[in-house]
C-alpha positions in Angstrom: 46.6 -128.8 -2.9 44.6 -131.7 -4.5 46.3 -134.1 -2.0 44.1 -133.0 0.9 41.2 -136.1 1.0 39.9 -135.5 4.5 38.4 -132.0 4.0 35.0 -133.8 2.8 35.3 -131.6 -0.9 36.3 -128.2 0.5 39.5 -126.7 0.1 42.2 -125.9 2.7 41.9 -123.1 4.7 43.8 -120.2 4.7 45.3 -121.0 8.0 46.3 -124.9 6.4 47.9 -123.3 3.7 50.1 -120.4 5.7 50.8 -123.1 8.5 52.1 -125.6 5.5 53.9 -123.4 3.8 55.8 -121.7 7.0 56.8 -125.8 7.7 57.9 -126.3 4.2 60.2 -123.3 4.2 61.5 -123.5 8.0 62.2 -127.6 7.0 63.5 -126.6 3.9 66.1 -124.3 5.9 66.8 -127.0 8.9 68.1 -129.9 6.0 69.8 -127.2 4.2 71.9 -126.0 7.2 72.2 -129.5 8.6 70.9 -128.7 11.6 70.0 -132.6 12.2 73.2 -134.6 12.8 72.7 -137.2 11.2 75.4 -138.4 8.5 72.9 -139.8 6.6 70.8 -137.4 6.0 73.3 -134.4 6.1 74.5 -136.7 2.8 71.4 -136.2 1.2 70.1 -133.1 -0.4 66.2 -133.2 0.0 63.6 -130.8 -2.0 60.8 -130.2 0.2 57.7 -129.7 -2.5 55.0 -129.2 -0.2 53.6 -129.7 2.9 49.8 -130.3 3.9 48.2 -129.8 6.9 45.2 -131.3 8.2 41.8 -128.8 9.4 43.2 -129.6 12.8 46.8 -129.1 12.2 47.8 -132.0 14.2 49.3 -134.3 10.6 51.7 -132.4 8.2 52.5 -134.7 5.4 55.7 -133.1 3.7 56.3 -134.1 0.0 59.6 -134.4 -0.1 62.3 -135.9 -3.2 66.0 -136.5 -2.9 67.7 -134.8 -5.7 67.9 -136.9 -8.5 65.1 -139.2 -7.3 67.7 -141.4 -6.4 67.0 -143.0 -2.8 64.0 -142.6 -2.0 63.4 -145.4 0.1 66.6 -144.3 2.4 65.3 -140.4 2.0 62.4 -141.3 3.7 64.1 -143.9 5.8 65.9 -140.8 7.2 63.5 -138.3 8.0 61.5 -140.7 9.3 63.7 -141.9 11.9 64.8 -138.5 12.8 61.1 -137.1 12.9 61.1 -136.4 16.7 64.5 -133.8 15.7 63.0 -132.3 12.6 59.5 -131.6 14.5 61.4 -130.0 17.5 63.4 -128.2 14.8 60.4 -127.0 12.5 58.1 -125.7 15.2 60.3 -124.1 17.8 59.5 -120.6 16.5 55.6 -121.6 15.5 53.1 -119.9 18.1 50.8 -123.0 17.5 49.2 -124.9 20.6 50.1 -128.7 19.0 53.1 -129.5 17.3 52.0 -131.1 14.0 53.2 -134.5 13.8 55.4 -134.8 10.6 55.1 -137.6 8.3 57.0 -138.3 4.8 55.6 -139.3 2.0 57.6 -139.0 -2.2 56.7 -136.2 -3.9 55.5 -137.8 -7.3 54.6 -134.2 -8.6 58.0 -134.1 -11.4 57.0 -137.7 -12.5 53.7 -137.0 -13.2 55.3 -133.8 -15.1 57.7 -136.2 -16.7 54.7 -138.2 -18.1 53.1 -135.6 -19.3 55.7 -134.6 -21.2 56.5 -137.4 -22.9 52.7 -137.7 -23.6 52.7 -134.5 -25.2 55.6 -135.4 -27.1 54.5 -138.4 -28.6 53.8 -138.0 -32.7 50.3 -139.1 -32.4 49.1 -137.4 -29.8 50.8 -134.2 -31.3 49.2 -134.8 -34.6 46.0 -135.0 -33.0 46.4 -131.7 -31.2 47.5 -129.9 -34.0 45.1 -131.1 -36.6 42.0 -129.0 -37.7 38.6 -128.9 -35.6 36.5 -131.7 -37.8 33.0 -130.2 -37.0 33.9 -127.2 -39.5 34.2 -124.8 -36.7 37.2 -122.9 -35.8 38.0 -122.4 -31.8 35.6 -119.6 -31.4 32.8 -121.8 -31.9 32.3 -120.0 -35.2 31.9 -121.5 -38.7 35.2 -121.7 -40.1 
């Protein structure tokens, strides 16, 4: 969960991460079963990657990507607009005192993946990962 900024360097809490992933599974469910009706988003099929909570629990941001990555702008034009639905949906069965407010945001997580792939894959970058230590040591720190 490197997303989370406004922890001041700690990590999330147990609690942040239980809370995030019960909303990422139970939203998960709702826009499989297209529970919303909405024809534009019961077109879409939307991979909910993650979802972070805030200390307070009041702000879940849910990284969410259209299959495909196609649309992105009108995936998040969707849930968006049909937030107040899809935060009535998600916490109906949550024993929490505030329903988290639900905001939308590209999950860039498979791009970044993608990049590094292609990084990894590039013939000088494998040549220099592949090619012999140049101090004389081997990868135990030994002399080779």
């Amino acid at each position: 969960m490197a997303r989370s900024q406004s922890d001041g360097g700690r990590g999330p809490s147990q609690r942040q991460l239980r809370v995030g992933e019960l909303i990422r599974r139970t939203l998960s469910d709702v826009l499989i079963r297209g529970e919303i009706h909405d024809p534009d988003l019961q077109a879409m099929s939307i991979t909910v990657g993650e979802v972070t909570v805030t200390r307070d629990l009041k702000i879940a941001t849910c990284w969410v990507l259209p299959l495909g990555g196609k649309g992105k702008d009108d995936t998040i034009a969707a849930l968006t607009r049909n937030k107040g639905a899809l935060r009535r949906a998600v916490t109906k069965d949550m024993a929490l005192k505030v329903a988290p407010d639900l905001r939308f945001r590209i999950d860039e997580t498979f791009d970044r993946m993608d990049a590094t792939r292609a990084l990894f894959a590039d013939e000088r970058v494998r040549r220099d990962v592949e090619a012999p230590d140049r101090d004389g040591k081997d990868e135990g720190g030994g002399p080779a």
